[in-house]
CHARMM-style PDB file with segment names, atoms N, HN, CA, C and O in Angstrom:
ATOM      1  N   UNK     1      -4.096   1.671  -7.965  1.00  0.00      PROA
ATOM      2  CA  UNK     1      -3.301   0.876  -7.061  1.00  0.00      PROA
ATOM      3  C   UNK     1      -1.921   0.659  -7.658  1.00  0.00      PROA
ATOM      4  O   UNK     1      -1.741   0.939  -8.843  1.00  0.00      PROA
ATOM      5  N   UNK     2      -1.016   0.215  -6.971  1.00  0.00      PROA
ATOM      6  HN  UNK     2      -1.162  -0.012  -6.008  1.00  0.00      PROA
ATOM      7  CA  UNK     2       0.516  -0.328  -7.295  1.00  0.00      PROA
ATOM      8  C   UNK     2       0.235  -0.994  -8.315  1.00  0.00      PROA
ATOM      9  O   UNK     2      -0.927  -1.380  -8.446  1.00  0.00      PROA
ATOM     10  N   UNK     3       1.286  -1.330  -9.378  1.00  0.00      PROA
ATOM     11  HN  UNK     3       2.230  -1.017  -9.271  1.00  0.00      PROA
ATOM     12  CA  UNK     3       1.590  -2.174 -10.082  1.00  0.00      PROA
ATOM     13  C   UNK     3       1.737  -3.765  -9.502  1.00  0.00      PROA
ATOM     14  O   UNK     3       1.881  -3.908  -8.288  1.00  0.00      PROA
ATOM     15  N   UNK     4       1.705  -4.790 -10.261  1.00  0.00      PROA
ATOM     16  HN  UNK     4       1.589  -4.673 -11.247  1.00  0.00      PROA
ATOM     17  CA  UNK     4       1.913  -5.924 -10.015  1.00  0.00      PROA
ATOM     18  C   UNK     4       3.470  -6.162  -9.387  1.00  0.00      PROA
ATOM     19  O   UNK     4       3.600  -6.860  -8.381  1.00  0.00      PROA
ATOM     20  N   UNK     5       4.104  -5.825  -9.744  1.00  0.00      PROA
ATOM     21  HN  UNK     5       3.998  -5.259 -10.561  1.00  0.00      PROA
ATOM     22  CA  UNK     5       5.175  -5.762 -10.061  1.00  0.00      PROA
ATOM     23  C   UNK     5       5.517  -5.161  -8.218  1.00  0.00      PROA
ATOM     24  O   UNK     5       5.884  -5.892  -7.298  1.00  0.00      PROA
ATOM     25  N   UNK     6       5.323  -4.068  -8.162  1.00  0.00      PROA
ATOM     26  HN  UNK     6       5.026  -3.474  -8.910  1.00  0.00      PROA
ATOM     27  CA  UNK     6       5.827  -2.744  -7.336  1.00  0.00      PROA
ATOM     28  C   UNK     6       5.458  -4.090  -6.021  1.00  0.00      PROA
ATOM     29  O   UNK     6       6.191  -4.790  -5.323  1.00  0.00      PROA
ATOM     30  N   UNK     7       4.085  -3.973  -6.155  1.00  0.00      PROA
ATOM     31  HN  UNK     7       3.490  -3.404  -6.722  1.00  0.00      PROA
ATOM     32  CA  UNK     7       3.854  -5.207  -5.136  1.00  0.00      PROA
ATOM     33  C   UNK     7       4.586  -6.461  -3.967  1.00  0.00      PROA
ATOM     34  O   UNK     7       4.902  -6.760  -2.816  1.00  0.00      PROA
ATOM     35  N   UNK     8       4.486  -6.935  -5.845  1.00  0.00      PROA
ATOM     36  HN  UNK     8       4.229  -6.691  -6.780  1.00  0.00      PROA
ATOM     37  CA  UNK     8       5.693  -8.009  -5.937  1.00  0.00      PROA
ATOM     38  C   UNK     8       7.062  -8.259  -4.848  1.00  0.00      PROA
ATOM     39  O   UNK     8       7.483  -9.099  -4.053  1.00  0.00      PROA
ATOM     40  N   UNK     9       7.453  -6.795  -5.463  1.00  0.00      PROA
ATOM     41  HN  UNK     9       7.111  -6.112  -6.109  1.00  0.00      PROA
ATOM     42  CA  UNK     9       8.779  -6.372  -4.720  1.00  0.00      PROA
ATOM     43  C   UNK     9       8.941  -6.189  -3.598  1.00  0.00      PROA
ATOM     44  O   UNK     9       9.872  -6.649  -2.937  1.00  0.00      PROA
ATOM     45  N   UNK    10       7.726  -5.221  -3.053  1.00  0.00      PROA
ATOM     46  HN  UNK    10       6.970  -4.847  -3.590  1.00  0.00      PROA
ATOM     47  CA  UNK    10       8.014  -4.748  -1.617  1.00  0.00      PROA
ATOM     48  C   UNK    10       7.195  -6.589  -1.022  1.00  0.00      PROA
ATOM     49  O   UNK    10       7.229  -6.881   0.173  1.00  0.00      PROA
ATOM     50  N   UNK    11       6.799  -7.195  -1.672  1.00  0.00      PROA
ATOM     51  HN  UNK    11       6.772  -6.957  -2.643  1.00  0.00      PROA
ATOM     52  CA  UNK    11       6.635  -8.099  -0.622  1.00  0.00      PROA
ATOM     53  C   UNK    11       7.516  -9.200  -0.504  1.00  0.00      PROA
ATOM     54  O   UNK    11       7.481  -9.913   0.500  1.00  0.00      PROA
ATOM     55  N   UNK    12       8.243  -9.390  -1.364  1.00  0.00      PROA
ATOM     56  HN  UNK    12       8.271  -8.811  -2.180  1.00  0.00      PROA
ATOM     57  CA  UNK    12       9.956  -9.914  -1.417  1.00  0.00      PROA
ATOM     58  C   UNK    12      10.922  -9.300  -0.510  1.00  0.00      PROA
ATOM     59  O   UNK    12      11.649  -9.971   0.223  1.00  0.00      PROA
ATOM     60  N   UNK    13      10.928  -8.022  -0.559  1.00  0.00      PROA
ATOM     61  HN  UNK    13      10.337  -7.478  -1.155  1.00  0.00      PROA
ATOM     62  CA  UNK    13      11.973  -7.109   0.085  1.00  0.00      PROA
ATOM     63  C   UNK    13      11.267  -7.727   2.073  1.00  0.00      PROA
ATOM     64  O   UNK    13      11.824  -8.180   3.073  1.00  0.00      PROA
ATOM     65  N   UNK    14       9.925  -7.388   1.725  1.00  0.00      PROA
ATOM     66  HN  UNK    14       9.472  -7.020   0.912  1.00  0.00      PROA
ATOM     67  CA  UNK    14       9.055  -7.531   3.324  1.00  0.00      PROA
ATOM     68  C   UNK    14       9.590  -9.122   3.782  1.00  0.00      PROA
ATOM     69  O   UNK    14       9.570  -9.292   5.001  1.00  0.00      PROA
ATOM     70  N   UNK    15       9.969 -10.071   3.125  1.00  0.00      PROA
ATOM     71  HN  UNK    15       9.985  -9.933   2.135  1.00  0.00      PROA
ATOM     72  CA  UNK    15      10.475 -11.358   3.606  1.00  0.00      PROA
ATOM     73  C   UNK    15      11.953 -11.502   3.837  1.00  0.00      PROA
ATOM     74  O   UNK    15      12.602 -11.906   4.801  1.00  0.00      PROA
ATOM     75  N   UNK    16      12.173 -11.193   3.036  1.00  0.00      PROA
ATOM     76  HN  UNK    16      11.646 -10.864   2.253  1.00  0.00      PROA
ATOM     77  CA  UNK    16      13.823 -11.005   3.450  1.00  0.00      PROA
ATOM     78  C   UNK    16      14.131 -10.258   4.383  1.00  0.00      PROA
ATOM     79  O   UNK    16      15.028 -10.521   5.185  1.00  0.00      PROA
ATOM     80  N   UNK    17      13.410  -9.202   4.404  1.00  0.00      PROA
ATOM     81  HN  UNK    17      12.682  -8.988   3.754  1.00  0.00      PROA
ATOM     82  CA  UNK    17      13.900  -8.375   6.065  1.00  0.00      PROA
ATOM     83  C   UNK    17      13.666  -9.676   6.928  1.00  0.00      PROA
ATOM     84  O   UNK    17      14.675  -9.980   7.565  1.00  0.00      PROA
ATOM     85  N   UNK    18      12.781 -10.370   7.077  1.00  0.00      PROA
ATOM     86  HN  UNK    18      11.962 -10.123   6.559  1.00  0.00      PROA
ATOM     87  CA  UNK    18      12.732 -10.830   8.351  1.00  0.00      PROA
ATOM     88  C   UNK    18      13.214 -12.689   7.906  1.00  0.00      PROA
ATOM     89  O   UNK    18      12.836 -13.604   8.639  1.00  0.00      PROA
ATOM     90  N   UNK    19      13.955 -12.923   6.795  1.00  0.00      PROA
ATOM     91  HN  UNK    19      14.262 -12.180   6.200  1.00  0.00      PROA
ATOM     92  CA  UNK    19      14.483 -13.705   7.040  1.00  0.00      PROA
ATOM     93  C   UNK    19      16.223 -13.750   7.234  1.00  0.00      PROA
ATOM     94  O   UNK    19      16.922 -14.412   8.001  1.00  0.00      PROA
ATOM     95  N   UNK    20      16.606 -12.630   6.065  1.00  0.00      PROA
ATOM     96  HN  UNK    20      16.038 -12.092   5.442  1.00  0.00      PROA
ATOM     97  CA  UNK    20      18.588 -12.069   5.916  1.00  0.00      PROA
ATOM     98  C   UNK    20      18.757 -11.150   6.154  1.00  0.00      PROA
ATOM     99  O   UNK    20      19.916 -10.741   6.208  1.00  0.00      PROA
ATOM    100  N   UNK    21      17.734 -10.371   6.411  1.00  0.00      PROA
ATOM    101  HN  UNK    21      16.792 -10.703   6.367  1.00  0.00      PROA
ATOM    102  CA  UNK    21      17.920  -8.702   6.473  1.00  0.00      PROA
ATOM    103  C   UNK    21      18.390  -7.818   5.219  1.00  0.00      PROA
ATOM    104  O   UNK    21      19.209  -8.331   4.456  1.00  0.00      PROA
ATOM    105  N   UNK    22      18.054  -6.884   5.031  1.00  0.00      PROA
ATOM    106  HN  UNK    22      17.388  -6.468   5.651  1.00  0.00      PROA
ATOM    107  CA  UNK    22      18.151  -5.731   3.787  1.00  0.00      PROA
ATOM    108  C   UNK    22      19.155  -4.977   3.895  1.00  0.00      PROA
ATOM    109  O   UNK    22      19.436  -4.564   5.020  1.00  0.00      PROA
ATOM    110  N   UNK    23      20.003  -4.577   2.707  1.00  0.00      PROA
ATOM    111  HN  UNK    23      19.775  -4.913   1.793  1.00  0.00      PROA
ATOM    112  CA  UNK    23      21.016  -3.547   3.085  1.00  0.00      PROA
ATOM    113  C   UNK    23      20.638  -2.131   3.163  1.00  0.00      PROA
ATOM    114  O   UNK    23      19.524  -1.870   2.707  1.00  0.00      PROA
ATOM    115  N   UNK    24      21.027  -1.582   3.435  1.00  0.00      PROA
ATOM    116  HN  UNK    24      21.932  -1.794   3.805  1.00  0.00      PROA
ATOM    117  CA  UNK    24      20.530   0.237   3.571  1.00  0.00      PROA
ATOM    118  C   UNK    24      19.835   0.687   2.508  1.00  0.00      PROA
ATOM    119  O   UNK    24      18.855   1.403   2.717  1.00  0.00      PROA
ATOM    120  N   UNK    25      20.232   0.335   1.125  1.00  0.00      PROA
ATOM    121  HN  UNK    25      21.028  -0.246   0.955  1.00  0.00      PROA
ATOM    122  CA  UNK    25      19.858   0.328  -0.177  1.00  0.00      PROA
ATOM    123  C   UNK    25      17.869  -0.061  -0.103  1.00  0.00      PROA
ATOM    124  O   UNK    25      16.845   0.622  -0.113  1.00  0.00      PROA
ATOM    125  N   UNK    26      18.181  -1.422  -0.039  1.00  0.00      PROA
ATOM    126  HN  UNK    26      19.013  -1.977  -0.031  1.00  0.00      PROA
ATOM    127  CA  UNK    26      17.061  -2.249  -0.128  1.00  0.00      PROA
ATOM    128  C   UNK    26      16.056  -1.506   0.970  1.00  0.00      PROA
ATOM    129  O   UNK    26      14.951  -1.369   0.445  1.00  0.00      PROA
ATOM    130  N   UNK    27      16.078  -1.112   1.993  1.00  0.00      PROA
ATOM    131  HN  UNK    27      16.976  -1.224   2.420  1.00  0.00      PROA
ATOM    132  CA  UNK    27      15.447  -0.284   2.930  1.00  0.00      PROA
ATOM    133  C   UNK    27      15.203   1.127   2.811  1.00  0.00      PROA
ATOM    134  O   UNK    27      14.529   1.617   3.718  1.00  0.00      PROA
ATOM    135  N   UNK    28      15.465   1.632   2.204  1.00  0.00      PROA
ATOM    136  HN  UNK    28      16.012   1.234   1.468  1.00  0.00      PROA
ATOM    137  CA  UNK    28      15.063   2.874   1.518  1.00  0.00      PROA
ATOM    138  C   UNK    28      14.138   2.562  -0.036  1.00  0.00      PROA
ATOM    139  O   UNK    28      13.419   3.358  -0.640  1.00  0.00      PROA
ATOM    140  N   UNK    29      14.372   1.539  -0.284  1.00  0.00      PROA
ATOM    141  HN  UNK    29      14.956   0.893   0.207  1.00  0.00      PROA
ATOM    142  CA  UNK    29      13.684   1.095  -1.735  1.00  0.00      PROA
ATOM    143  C   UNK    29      12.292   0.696  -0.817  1.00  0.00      PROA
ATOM    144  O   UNK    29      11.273   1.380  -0.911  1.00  0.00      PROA
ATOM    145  N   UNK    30      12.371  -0.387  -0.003  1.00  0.00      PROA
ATOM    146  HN  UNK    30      13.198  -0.943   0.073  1.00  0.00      PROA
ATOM    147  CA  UNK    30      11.445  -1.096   1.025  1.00  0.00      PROA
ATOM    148  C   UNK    30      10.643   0.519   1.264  1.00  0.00      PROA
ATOM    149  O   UNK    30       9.740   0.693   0.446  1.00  0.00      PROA
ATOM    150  N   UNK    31      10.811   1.454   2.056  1.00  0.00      PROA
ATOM    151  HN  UNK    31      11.545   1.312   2.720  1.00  0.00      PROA
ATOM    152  CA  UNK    31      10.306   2.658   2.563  1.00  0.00      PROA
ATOM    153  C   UNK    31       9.447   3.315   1.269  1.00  0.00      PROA
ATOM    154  O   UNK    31       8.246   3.477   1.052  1.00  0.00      PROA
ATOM    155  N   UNK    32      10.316   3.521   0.745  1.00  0.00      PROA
ATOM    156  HN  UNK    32      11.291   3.390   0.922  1.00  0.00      PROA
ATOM    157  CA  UNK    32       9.577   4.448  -0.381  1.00  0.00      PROA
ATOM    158  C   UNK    32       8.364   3.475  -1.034  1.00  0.00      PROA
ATOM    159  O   UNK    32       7.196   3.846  -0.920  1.00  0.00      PROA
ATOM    160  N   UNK    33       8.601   2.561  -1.533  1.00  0.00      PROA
ATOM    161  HN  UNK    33       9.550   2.260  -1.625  1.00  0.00      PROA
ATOM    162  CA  UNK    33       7.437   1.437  -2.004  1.00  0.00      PROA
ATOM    163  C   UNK    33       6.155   1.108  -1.375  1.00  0.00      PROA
ATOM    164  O   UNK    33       5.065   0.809  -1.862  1.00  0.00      PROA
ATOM    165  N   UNK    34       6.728   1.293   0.320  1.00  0.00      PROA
ATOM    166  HN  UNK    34       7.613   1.536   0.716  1.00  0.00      PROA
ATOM    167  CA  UNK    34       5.854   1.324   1.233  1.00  0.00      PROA
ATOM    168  C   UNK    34       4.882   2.759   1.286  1.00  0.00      PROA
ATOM    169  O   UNK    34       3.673   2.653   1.492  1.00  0.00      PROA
ATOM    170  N   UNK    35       5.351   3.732   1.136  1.00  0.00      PROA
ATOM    171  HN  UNK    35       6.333   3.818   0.969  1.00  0.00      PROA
ATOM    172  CA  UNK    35       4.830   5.188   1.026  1.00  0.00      PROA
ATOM    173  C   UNK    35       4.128   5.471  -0.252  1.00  0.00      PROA
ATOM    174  O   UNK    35       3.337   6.412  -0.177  1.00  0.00      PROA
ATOM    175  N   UNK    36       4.215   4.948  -1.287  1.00  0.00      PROA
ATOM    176  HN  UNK    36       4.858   4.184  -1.348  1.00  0.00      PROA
ATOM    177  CA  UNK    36       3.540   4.920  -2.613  1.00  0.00      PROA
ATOM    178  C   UNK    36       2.619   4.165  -2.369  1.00  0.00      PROA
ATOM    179  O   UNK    36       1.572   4.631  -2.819  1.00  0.00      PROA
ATOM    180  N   UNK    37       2.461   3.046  -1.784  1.00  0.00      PROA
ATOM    181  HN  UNK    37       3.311   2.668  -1.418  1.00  0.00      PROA
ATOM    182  CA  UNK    37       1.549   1.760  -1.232  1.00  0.00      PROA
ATOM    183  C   UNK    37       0.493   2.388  -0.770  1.00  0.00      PROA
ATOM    184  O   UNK    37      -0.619   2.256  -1.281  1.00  0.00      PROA
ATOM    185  N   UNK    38       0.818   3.386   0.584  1.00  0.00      PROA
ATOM    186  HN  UNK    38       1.722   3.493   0.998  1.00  0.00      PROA
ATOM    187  CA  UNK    38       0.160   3.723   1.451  1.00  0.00      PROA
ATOM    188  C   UNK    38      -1.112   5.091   0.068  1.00  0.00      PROA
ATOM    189  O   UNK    38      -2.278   5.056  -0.325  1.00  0.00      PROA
ATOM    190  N   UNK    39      -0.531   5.550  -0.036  1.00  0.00      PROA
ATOM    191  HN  UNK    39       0.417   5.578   0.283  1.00  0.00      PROA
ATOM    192  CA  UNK    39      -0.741   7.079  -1.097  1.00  0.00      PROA
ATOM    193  C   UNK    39      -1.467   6.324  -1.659  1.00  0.00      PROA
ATOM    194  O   UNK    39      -2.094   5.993  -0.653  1.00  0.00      PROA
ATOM    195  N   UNK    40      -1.938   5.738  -2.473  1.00  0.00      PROA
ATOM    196  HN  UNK    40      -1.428   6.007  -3.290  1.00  0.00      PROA
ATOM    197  CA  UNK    40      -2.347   4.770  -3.583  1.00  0.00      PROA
ATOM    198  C   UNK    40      -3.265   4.088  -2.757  1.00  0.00      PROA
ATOM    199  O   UNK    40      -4.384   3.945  -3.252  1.00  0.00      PROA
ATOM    200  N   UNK    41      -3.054   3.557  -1.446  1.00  0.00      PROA
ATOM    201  HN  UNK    41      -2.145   3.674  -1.044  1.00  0.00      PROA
ATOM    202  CA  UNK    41      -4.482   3.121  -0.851  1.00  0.00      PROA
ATOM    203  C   UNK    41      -5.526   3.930  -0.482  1.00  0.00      PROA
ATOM    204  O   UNK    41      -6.683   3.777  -0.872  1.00  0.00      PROA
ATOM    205  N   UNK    42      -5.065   4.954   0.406  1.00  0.00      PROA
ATOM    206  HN  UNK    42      -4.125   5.078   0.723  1.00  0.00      PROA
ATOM    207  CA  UNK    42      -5.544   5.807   0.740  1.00  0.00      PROA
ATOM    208  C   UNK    42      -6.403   6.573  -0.346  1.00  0.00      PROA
ATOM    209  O   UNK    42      -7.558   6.846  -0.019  1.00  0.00      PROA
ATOM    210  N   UNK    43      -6.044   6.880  -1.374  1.00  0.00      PROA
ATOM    211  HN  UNK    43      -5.106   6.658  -1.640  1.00  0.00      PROA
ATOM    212  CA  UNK    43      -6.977   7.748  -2.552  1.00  0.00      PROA
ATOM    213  C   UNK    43      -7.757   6.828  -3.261  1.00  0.00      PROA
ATOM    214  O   UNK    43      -8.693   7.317  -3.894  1.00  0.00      PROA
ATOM    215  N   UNK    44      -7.597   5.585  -3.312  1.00  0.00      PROA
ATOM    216  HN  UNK    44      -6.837   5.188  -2.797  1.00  0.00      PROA
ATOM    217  CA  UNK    44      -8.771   4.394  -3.408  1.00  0.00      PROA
ATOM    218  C   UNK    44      -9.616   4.246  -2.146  1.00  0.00      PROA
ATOM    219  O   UNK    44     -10.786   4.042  -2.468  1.00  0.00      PROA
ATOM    220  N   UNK    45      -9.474   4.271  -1.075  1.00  0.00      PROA
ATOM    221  HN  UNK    45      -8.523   4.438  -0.814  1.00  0.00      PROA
ATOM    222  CA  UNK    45     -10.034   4.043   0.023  1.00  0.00      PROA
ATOM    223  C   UNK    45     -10.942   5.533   0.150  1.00  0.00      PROA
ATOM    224  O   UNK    45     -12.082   5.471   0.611  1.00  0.00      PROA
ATOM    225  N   UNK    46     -10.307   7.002  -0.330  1.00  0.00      PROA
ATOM    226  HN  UNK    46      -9.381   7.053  -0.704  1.00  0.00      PROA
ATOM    227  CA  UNK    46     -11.386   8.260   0.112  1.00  0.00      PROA
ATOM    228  C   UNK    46     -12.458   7.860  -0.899  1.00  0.00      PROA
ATOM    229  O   UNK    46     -13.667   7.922  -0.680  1.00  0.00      PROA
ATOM    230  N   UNK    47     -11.906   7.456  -1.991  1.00  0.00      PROA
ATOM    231  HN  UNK    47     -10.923   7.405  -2.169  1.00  0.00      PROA
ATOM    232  CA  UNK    47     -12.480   7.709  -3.623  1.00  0.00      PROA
ATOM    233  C   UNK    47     -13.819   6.577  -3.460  1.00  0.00      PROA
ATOM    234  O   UNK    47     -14.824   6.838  -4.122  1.00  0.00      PROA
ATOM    235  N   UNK    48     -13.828   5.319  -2.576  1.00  0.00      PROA
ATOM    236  HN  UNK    48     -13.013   5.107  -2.038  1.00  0.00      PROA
ATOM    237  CA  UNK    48     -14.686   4.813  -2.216  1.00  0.00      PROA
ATOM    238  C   UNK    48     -15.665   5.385  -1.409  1.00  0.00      PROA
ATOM    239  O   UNK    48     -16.804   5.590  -1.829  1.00  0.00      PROA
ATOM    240  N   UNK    49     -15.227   5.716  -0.036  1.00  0.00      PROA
ATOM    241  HN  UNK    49     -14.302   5.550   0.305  1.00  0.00      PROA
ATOM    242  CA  UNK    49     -16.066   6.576   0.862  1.00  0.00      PROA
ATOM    243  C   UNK    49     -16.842   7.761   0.229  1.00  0.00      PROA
ATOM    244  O   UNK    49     -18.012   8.016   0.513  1.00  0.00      PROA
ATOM    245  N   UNK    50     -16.072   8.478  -0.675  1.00  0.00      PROA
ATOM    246  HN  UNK    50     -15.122   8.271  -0.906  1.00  0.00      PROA
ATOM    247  CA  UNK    50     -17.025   9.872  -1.094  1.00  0.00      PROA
ATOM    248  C   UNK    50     -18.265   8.957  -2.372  1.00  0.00      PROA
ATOM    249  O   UNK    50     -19.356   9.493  -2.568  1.00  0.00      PROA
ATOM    250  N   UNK    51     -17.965   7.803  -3.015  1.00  0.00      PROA
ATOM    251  HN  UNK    51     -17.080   7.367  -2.856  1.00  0.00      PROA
ATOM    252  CA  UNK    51     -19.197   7.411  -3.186  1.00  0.00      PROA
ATOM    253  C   UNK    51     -20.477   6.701  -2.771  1.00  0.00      PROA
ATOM    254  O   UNK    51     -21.510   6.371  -3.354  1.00  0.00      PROA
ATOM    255  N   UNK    52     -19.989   6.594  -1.502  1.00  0.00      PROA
ATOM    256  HN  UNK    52     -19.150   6.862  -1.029  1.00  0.00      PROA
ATOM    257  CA  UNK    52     -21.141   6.005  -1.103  1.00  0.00      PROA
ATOM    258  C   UNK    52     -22.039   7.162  -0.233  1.00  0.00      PROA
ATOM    259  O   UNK    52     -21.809   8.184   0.415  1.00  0.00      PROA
ATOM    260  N   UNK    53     -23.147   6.381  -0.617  1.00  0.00      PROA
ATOM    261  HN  UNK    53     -23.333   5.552  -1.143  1.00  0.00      PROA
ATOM    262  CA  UNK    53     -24.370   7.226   0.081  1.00  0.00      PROA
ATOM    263  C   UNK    53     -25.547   7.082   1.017  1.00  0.00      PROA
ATOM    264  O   UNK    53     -26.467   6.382   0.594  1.00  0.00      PROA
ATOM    265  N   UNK    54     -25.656   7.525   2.001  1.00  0.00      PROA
ATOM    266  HN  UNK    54     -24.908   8.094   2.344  1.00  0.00      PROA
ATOM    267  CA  UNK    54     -26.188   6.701   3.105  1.00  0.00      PROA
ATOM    268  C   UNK    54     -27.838   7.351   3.046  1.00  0.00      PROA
ATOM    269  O   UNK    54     -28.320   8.484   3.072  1.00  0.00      PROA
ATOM    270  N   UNK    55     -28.322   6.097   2.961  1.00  0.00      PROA
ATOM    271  HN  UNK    55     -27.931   5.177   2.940  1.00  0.00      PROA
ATOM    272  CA  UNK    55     -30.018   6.174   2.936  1.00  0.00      PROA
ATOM    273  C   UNK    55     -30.983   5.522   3.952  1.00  0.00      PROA
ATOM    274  O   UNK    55     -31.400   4.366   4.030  1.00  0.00      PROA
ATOM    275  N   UNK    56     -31.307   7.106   5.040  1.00  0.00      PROA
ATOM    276  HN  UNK    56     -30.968   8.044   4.976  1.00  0.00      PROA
ATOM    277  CA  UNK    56     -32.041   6.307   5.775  1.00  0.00      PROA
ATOM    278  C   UNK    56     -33.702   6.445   5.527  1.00  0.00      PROA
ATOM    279  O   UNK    56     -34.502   7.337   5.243  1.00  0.00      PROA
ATOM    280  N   UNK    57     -33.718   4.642   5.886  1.00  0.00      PROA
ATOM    281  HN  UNK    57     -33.068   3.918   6.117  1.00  0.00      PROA
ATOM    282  CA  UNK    57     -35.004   4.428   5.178  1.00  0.00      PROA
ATOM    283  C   UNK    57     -36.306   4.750   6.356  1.00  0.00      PROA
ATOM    284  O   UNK    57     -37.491   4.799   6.028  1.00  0.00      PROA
ATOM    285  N   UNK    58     -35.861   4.925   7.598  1.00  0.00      PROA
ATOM    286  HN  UNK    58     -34.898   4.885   7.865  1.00  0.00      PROA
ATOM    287  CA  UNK    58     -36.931   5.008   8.722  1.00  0.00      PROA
ATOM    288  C   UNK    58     -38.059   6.250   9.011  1.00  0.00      PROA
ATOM    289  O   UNK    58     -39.125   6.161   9.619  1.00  0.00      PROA
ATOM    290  N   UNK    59     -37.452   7.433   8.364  1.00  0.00      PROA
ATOM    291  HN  UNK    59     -36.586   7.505   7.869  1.00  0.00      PROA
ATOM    292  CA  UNK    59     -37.675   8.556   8.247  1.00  0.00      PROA
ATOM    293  C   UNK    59     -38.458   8.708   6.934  1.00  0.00      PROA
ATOM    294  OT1 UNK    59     -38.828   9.821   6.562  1.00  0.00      PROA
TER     295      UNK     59
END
């Protein structure tokens, strides 16, 4: 997963958009942080699914 930190940031950056708004800068930082976020969930989220194992007991 993200760093503490990386976190941190994009969820600072995520408040200020919607309280002062971000400069072009900060919104491309916001984007990309967001896209590492996503990448990083996603391969925790398959990496879960491919271990689990479904056992049916009725059969």
């Amino acid at each position: 997963m993200l760093s503490k930190d990386k976190i941190d940031r994009l969820n600072f950056l995520s408040k200020k958009s919607k309280s002062t708004g971000l400069t072009e800068k900060e919104k491309e930082e916001q984007q990309s942080l967001r896209q590492e976020y996503l990448q990083a969930f996603r391969k925790d989220f398959r990496r879960t699914l491919d271990s689990i194992e479904v056992v049916d007991t009725k059969h």
